[in-house]
Chimera marker file (.cmm) of the C-alpha trace (Angstrom):
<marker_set name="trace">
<marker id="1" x="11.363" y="6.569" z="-5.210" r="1" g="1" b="0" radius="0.5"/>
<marker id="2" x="9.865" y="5.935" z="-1.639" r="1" g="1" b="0" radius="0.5"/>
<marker id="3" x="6.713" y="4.918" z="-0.755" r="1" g="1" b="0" radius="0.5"/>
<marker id="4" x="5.392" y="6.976" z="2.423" r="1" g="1" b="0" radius="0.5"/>
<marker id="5" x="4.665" y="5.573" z="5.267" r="1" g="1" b="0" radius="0.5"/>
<marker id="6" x="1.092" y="5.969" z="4.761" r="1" g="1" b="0" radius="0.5"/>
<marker id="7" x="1.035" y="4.014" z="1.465" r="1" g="1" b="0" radius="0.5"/>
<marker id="8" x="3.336" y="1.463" z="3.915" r="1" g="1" b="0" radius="0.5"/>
<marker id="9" x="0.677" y="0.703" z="6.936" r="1" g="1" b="0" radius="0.5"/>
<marker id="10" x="-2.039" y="0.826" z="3.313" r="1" g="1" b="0" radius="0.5"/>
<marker id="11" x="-0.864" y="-2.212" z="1.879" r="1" g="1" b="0" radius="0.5"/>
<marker id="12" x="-0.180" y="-3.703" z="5.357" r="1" g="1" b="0" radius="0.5"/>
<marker id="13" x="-3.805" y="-2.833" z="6.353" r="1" g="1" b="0" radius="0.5"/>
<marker id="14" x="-4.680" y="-4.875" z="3.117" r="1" g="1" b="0" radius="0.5"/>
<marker id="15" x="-2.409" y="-8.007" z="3.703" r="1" g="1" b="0" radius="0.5"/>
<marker id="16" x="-3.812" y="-8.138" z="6.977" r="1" g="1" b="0" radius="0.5"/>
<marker id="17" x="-7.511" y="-8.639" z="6.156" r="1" g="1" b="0" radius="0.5"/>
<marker id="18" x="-6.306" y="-10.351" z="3.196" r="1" g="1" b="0" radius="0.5"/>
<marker id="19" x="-4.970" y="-13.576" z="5.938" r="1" g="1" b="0" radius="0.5"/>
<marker id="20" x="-7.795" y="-13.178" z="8.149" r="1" g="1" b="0" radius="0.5"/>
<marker id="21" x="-10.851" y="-13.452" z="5.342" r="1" g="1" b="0" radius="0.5"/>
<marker id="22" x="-12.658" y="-16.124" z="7.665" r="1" g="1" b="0" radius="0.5"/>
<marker id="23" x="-13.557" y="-12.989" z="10.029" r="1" g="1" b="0" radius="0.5"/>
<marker id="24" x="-13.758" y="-9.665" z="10.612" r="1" g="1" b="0" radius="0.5"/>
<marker id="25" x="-10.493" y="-8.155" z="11.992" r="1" g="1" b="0" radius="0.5"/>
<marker id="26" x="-10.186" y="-4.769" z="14.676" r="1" g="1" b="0" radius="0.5"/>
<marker id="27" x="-7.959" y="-1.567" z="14.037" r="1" g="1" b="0" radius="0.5"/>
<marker id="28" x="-6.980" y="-2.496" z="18.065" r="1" g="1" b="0" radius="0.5"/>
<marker id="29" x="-5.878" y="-5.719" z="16.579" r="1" g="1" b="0" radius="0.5"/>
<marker id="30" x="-3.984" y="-4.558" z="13.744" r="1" g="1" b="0" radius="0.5"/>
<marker id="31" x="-2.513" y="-1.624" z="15.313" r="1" g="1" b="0" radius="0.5"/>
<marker id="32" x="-0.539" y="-3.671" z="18.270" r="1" g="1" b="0" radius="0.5"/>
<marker id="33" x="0.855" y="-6.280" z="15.304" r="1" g="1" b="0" radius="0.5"/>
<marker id="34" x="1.953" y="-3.666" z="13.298" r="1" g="1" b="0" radius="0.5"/>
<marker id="35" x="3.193" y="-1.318" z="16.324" r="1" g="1" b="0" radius="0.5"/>
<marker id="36" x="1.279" y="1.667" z="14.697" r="1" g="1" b="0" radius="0.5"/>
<marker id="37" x="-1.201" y="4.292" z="16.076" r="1" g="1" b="0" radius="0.5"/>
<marker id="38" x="-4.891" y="3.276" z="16.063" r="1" g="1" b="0" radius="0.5"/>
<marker id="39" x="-5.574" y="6.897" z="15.281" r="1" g="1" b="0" radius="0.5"/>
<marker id="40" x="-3.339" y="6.892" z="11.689" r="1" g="1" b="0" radius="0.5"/>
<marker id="41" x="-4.965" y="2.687" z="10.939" r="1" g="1" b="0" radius="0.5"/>
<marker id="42" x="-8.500" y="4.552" z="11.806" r="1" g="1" b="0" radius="0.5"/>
<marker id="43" x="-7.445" y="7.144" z="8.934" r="1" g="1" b="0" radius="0.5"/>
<marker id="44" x="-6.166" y="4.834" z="6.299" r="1" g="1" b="0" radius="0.5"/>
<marker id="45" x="-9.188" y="2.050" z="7.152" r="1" g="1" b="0" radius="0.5"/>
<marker id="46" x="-11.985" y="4.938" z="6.296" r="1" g="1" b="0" radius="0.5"/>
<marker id="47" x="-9.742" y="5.660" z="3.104" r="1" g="1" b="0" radius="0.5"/>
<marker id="48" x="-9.781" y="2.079" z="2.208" r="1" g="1" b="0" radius="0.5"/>
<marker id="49" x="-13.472" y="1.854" z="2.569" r="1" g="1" b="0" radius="0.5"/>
<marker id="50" x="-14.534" y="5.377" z="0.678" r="1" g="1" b="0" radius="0.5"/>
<marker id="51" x="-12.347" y="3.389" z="-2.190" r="1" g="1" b="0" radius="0.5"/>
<marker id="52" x="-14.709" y="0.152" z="-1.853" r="1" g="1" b="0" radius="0.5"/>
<marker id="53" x="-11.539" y="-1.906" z="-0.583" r="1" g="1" b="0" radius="0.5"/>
<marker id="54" x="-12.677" y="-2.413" z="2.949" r="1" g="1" b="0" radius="0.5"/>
<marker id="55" x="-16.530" y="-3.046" z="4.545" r="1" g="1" b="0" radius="0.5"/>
<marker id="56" x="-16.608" y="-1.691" z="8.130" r="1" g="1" b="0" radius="0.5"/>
<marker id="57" x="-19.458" y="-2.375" z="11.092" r="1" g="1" b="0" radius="0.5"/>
<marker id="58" x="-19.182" y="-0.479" z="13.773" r="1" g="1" b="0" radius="0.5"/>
<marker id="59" x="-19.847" y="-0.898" z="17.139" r="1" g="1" b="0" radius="0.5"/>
<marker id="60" x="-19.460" y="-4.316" z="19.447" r="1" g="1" b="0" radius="0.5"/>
<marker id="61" x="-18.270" y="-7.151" z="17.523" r="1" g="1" b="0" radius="0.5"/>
<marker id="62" x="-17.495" y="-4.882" z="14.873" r="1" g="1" b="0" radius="0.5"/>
<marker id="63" x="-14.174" y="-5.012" z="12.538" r="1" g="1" b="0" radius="0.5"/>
<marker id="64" x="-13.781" y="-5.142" z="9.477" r="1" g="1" b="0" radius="0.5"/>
<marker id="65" x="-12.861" y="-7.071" z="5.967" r="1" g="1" b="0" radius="0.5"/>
<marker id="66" x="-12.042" y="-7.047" z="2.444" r="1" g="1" b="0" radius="0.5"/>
<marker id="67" x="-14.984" y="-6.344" z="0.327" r="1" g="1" b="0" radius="0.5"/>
<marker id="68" x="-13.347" y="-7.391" z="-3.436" r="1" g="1" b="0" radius="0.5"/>
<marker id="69" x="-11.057" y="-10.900" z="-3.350" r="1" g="1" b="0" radius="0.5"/>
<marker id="70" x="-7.668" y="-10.150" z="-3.145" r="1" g="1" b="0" radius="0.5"/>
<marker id="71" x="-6.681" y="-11.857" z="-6.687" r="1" g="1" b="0" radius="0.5"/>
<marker id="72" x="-9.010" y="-8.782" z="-7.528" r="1" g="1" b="0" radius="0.5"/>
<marker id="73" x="-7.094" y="-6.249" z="-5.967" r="1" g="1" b="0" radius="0.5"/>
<marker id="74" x="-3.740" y="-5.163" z="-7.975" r="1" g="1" b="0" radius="0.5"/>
<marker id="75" x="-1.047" y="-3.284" z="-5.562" r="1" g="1" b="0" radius="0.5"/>
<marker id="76" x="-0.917" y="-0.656" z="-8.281" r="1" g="1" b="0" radius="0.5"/>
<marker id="77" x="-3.892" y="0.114" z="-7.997" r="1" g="1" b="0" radius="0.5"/>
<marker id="78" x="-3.797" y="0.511" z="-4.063" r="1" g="1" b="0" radius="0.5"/>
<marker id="79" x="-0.368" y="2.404" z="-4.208" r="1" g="1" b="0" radius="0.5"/>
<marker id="80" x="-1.977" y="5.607" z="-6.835" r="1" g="1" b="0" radius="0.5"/>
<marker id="81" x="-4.763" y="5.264" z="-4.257" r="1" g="1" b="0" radius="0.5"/>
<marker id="82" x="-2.795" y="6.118" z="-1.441" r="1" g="1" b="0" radius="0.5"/>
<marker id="83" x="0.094" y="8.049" z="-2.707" r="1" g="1" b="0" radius="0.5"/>
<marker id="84" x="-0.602" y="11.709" z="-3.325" r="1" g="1" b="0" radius="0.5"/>
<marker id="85" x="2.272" y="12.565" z="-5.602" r="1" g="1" b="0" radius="0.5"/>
<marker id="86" x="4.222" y="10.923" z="-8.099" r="1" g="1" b="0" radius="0.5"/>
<marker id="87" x="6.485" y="14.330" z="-9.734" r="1" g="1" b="0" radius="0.5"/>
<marker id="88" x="9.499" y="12.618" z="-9.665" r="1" g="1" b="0" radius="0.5"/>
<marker id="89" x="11.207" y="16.076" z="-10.317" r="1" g="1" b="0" radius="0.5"/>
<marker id="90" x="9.618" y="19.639" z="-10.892" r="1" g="1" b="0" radius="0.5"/>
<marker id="91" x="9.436" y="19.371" z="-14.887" r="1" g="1" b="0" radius="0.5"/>
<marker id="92" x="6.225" y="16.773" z="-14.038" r="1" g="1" b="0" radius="0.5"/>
<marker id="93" x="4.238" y="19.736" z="-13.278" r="1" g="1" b="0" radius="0.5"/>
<marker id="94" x="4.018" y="22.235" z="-16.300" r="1" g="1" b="0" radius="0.5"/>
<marker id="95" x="2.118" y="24.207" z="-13.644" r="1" g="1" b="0" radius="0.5"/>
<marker id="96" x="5.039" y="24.831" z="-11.625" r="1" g="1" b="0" radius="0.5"/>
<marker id="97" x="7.800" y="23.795" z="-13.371" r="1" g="1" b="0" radius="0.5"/>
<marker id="98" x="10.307" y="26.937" z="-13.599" r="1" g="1" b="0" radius="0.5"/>
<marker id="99" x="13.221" y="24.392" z="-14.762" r="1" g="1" b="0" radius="0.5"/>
<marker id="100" x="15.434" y="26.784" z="-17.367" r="1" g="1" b="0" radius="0.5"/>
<marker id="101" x="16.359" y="23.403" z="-19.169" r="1" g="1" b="0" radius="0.5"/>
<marker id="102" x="12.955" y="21.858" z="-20.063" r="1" g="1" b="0" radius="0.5"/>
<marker id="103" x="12.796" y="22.990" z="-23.389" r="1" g="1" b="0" radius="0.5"/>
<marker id="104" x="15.526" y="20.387" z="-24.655" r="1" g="1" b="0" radius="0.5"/>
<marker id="105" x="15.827" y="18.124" z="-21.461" r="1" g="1" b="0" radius="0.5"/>
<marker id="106" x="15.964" y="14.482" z="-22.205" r="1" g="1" b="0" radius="0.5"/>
<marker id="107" x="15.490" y="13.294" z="-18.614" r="1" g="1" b="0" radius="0.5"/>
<marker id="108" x="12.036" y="13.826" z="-17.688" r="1" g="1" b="0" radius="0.5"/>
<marker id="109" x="11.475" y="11.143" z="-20.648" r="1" g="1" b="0" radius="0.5"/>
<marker id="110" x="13.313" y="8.611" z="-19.058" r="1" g="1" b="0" radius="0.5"/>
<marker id="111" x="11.748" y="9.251" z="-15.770" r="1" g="1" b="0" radius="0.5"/>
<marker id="112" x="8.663" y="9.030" z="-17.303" r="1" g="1" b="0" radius="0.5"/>
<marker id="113" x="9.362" y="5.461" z="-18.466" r="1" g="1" b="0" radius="0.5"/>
<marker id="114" x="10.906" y="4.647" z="-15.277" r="1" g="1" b="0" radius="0.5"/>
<marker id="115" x="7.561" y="5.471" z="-13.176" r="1" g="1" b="0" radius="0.5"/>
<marker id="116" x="5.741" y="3.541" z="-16.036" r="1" g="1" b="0" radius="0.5"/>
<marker id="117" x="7.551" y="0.470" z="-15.510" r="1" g="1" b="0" radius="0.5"/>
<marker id="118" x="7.645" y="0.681" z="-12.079" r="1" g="1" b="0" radius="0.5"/>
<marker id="119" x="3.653" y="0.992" z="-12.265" r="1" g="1" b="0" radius="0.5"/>
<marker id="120" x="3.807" y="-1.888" z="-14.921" r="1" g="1" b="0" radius="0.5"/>
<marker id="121" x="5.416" y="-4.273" z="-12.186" r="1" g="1" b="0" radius="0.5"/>
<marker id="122" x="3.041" y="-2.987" z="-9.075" r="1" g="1" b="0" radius="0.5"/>
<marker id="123" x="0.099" y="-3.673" z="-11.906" r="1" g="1" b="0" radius="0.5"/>
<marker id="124" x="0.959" y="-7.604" z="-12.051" r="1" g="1" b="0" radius="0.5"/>
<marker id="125" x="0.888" y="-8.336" z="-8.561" r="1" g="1" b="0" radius="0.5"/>
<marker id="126" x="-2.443" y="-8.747" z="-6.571" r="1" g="1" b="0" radius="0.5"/>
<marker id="127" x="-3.156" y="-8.890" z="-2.963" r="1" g="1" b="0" radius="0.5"/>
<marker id="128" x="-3.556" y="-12.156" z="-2.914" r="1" g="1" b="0" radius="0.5"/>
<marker id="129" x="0.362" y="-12.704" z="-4.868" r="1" g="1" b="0" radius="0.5"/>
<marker id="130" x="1.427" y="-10.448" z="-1.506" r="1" g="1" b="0" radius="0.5"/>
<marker id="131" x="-0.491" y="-12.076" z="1.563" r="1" g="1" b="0" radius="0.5"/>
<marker id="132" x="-0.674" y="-15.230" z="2.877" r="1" g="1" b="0" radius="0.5"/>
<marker id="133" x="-3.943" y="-16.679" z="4.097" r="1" g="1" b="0" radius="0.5"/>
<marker id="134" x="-3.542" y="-17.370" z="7.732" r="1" g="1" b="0" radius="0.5"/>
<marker id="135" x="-0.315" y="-17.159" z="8.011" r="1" g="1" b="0" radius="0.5"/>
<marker id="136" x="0.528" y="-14.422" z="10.978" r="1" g="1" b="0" radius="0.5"/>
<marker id="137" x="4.283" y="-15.180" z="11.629" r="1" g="1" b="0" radius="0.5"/>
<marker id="138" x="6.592" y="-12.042" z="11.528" r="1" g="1" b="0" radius="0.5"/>
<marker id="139" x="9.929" y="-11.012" z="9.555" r="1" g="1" b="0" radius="0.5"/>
<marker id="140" x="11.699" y="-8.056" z="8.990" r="1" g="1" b="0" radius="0.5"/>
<marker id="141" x="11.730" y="-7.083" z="5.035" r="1" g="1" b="0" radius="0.5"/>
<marker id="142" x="15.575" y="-5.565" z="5.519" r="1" g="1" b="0" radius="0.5"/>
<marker id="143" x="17.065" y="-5.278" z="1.949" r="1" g="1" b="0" radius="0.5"/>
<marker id="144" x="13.380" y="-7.022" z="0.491" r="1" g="1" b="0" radius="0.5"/>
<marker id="145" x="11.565" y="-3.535" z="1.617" r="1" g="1" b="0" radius="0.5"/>
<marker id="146" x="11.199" y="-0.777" z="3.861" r="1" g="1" b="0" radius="0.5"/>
<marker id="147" x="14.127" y="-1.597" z="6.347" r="1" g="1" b="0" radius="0.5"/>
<marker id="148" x="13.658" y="-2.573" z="10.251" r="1" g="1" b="0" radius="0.5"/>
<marker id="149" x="9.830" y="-2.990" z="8.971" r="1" g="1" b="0" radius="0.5"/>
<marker id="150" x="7.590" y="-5.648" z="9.828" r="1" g="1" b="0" radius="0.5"/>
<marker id="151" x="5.202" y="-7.568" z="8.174" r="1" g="1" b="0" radius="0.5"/>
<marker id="152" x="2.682" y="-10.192" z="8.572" r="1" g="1" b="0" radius="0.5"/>
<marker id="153" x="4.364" y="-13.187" z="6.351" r="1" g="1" b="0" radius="0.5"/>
<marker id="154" x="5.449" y="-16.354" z="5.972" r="1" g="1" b="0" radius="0.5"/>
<marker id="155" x="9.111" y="-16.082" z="6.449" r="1" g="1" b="0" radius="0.5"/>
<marker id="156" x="9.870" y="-19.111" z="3.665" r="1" g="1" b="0" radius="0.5"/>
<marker id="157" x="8.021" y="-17.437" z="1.063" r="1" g="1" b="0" radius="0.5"/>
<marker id="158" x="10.678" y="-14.635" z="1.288" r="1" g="1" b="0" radius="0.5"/>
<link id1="1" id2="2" r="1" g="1" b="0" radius="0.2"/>
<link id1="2" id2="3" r="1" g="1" b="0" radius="0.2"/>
<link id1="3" id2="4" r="1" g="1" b="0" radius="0.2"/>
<link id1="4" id2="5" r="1" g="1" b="0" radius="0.2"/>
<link id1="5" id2="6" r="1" g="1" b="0" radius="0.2"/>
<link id1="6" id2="7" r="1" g="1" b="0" radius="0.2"/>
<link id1="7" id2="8" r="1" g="1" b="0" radius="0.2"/>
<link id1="8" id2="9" r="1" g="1" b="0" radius="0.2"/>
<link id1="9" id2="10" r="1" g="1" b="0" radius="0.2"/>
<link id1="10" id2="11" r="1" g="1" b="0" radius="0.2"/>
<link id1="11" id2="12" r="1" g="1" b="0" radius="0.2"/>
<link id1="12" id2="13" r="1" g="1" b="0" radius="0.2"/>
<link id1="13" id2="14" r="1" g="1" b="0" radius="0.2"/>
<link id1="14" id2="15" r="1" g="1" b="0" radius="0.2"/>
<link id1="15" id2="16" r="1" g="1" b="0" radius="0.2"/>
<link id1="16" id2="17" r="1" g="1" b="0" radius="0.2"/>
<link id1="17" id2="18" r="1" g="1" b="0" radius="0.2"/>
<link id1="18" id2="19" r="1" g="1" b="0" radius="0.2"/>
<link id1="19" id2="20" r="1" g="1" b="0" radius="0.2"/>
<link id1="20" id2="21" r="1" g="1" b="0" radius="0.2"/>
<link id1="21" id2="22" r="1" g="1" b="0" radius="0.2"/>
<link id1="22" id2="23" r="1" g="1" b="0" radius="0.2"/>
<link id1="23" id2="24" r="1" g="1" b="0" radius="0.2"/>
<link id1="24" id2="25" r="1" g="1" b="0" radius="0.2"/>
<link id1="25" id2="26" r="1" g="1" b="0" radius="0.2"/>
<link id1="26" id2="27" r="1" g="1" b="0" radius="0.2"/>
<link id1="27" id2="28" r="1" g="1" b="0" radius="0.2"/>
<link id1="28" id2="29" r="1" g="1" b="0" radius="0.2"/>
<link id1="29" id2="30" r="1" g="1" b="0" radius="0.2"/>
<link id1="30" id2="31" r="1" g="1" b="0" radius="0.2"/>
<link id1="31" id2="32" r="1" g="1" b="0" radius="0.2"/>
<link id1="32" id2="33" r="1" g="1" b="0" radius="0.2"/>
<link id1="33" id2="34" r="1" g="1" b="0" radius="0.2"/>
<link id1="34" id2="35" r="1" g="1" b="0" radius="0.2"/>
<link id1="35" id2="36" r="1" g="1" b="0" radius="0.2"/>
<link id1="36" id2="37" r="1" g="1" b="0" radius="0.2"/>
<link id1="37" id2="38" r="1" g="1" b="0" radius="0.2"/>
<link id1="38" id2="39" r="1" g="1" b="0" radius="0.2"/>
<link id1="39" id2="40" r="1" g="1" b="0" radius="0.2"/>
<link id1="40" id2="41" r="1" g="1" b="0" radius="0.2"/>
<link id1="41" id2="42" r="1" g="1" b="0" radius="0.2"/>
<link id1="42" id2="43" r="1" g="1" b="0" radius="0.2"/>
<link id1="43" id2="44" r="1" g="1" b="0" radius="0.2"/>
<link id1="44" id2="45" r="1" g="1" b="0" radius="0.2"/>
<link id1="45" id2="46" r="1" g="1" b="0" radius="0.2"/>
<link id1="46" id2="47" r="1" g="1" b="0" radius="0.2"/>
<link id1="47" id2="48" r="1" g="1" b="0" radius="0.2"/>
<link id1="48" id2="49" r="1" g="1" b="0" radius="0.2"/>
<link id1="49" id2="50" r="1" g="1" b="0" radius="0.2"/>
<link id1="50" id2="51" r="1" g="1" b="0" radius="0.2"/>
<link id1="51" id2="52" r="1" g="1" b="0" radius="0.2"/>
<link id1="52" id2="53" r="1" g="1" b="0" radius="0.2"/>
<link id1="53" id2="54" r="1" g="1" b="0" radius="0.2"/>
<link id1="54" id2="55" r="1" g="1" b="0" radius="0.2"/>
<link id1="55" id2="56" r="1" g="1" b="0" radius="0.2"/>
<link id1="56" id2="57" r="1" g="1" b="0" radius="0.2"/>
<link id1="57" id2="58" r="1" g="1" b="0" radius="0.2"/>
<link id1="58" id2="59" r="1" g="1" b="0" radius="0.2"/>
<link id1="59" id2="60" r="1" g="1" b="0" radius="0.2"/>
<link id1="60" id2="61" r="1" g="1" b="0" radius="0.2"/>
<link id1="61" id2="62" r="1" g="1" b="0" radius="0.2"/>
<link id1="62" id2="63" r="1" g="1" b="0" radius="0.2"/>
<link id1="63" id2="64" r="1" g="1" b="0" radius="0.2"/>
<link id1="64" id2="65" r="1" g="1" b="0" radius="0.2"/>
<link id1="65" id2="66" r="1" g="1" b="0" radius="0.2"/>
<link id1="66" id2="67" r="1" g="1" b="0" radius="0.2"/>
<link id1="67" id2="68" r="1" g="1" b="0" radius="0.2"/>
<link id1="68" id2="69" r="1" g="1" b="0" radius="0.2"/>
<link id1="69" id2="70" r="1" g="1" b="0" radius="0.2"/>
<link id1="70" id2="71" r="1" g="1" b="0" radius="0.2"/>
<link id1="71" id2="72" r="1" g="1" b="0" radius="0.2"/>
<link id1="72" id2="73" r="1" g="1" b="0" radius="0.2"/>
<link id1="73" id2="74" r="1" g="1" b="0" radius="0.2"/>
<link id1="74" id2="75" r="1" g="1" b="0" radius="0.2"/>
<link id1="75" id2="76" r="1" g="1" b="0" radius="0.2"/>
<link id1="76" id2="77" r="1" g="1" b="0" radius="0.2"/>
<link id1="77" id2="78" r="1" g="1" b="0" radius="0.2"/>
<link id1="78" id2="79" r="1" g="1" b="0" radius="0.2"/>
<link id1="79" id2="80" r="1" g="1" b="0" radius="0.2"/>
<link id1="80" id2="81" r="1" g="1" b="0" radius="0.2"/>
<link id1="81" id2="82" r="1" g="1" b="0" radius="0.2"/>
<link id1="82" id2="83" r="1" g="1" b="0" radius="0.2"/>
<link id1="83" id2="84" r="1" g="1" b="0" radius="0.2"/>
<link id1="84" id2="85" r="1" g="1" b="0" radius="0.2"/>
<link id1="85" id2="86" r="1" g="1" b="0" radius="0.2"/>
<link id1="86" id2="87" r="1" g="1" b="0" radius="0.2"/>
<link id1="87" id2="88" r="1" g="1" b="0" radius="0.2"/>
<link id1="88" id2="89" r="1" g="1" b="0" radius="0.2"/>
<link id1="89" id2="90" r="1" g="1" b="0" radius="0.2"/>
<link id1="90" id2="91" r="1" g="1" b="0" radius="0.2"/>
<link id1="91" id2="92" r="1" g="1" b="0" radius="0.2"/>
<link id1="92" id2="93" r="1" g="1" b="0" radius="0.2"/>
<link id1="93" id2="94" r="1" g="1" b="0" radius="0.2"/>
<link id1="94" id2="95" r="1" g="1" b="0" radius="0.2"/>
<link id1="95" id2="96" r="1" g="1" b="0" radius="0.2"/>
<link id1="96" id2="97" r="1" g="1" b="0" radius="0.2"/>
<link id1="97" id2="98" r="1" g="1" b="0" radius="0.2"/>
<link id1="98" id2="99" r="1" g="1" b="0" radius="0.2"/>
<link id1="99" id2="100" r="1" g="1" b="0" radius="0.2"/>
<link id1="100" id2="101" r="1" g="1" b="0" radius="0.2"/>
<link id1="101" id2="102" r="1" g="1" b="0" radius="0.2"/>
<link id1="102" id2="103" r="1" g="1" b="0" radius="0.2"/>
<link id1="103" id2="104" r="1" g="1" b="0" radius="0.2"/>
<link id1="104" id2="105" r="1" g="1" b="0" radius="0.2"/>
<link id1="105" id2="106" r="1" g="1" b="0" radius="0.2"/>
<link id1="106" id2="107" r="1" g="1" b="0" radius="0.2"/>
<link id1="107" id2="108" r="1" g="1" b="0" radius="0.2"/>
<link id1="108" id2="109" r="1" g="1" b="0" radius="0.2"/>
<link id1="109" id2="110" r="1" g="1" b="0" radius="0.2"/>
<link id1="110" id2="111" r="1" g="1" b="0" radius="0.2"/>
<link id1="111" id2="112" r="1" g="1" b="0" radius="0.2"/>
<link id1="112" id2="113" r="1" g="1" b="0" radius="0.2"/>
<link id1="113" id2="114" r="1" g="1" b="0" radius="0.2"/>
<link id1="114" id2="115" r="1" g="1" b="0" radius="0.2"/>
<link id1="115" id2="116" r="1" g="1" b="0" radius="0.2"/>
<link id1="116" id2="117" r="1" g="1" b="0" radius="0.2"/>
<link id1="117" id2="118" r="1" g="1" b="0" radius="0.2"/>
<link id1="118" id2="119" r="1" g="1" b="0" radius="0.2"/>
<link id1="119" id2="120" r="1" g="1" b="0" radius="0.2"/>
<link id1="120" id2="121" r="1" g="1" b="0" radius="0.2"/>
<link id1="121" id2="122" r="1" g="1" b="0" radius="0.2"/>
<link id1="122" id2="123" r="1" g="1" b="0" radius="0.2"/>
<link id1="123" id2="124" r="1" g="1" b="0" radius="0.2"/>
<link id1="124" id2="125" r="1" g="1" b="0" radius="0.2"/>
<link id1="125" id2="126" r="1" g="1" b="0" radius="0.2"/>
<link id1="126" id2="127" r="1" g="1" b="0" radius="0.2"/>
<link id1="127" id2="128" r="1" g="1" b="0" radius="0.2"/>
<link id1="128" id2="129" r="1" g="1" b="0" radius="0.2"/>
<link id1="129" id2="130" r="1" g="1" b="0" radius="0.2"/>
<link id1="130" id2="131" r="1" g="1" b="0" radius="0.2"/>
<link id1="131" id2="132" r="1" g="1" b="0" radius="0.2"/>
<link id1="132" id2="133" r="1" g="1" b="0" radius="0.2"/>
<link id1="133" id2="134" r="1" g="1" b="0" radius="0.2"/>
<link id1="134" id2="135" r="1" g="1" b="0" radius="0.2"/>
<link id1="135" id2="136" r="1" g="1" b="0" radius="0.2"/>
<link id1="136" id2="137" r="1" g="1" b="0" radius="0.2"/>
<link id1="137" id2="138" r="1" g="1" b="0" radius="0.2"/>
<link id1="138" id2="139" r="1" g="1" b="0" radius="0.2"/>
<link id1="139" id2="140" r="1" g="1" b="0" radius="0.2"/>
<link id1="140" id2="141" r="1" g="1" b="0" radius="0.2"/>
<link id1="141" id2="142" r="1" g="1" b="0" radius="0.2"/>
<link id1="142" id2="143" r="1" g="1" b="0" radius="0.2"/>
<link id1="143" id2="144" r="1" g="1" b="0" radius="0.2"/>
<link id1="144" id2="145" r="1" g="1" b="0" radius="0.2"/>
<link id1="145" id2="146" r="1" g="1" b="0" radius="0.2"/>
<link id1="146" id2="147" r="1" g="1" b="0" radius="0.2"/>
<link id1="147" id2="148" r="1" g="1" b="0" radius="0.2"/>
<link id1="148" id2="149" r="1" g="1" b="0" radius="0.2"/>
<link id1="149" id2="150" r="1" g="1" b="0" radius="0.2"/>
<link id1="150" id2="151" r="1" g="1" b="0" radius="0.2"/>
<link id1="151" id2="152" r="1" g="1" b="0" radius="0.2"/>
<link id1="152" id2="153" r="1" g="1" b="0" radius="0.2"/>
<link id1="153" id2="154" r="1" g="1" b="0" radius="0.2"/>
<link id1="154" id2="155" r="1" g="1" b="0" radius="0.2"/>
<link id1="155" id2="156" r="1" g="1" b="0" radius="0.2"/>
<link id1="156" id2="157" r="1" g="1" b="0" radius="0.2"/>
<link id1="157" id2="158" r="1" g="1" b="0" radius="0.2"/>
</marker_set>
């Protein structure tokens, strides 16, 4: 399974206000750490906020932060909020599933418990388990997450 990279710049949003809770932080800001377009942050930050995860003010000395504490905030959670399909194969979908061997296929079962567990492990983490107060320094997750990305961390935590 891969995340997309909306779900990516999401959580990275997140972590971001998550090590700057002392004060309110800019799309501007985040978009030239992160190297992405203000335009997509701008899309994903009203998202956030419709969901109750972000508090925006517009206008000069405007920004924005977290509105729930991050040990409330389970990356589960944020990843069904931000992901718009999890039908790992057709079968997932009795709508449109056309598969000839779903009557006796044994594999949608065990997909099923794969996407479970994978949900059970993104369910015990919080924001605040994934972001670092403060901390601003930047590594590439190679082989720890989405390759030649970067993220806001604490290198030694890694």
């Amino acid at each position: 399974m891969r995340l997309s990279d909306y779900t990516d710049y999401t959580l990275r949003v997140l972590m971001y206000c998550a090590q700057h809770r002392d004060r309110l932080v800019t799309i501007a800001e985040m978009a030239e750490v992160h190297g992405v377009s203000k335009n997509h942050l701008m899309k994903i930050v009203n998202d956030l906020a419709r969901q109750g995860l972000l508090e925006t003010t517009r206008g000069r000395g405007g920004g924005l932060r977290l509105l729930r504490a991050p040990a409330d905030i389970r990356v589960g959670d944020v990843v069904r909020g931000a992901e718009t399909d999890f039908r790992l194969v057709e079968c997932f979908d009795p709508a449109s599933d056309s598969c000839t061997l779903t009557p006796t296929c044994r594999l949608k079962n065990v997909l099923g418990r794969a996407l479970k567990a994978y949900f059970a492990e993104l369910d015990a983490v919080t924001l605040a388990d994934i972001a670092m107060p403060g901390k601003t320094g930047k590594l590439s997750v190679a082989g720890g997450g989405v390759a030649g990305k970067v993220w806001p961390v604490k290198p030694a935590e890694w």
